[in-house]
C-alpha positions in Angstrom: 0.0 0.0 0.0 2.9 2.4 0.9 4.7 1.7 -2.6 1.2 2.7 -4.4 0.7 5.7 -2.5 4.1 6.6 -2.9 3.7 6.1 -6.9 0.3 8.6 -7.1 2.2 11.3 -4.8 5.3 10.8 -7.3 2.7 11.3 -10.2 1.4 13.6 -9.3 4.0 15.6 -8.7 4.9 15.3 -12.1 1.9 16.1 -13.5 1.7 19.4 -11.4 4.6 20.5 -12.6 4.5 19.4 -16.3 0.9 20.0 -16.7 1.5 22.3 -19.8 3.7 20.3 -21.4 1.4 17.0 -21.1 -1.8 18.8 -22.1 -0.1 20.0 -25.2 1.5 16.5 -25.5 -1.8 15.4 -25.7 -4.0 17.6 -27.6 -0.3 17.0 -30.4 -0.5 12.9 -30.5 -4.9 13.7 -31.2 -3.6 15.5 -34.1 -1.2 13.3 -34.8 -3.5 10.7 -35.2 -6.2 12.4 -36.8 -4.1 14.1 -39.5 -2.4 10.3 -40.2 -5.5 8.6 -40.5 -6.9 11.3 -42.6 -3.6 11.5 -45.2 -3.4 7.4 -45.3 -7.8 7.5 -46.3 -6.8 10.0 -48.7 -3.8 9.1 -50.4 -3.7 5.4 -50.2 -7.4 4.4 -50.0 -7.4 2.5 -47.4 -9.9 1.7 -44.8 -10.6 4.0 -41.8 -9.7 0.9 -39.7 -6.3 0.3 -41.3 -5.2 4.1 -41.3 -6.0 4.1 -37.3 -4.2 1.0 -36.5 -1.0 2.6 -38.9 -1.9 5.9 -37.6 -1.2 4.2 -33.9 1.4 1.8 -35.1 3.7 3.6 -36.7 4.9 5.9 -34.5 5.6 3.6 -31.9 8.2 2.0 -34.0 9.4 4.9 -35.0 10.1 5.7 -31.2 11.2 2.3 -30.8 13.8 3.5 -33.5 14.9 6.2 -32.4 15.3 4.9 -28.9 17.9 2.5 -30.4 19.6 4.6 -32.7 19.7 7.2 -30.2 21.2 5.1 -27.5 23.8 3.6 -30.5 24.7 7.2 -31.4 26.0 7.6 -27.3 27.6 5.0 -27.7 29.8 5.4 -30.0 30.1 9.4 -29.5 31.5 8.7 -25.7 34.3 6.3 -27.4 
């Protein structure tokens, strides 16, 4: 119980003082999605069920890829 009301006080916190920074964060990956799903109908005639799941999809790898690269690139830059 004292680790879980130690992990809401510690979110909290963090949401206090980032509360900007999410809200925009949020209100940006709506858009995100909603522009993505809109250009992949458009463009490549697919289904509205398809352009969400790429819409979602995609830029999760693409963080997944720049996590690695990113963490490569230190690598090799603190030889």
């Amino acid at each position: 119980m004292e680790i879980t009301n130690g992990i809401f006080k510690a979110t909290g916190q963090i949401y206090k003082n980032n509360r900007g920074s999410i809200l925009r964060t949020i209100i940006y990956t709506i858009g995100h999605f909603a522009i993505a799903i809109t250009v992949l109908m458009l463009v490549a005639d697919v289904s509205f069920g398809i352009a969400l799941t790429d819409a979602i999809v995609e830029p999760i790898a693409n963080s997944i890829w720049y996590f690695v690269l990113d963490k490569w690139w230190a690598s090799k830059s603190s030889e």
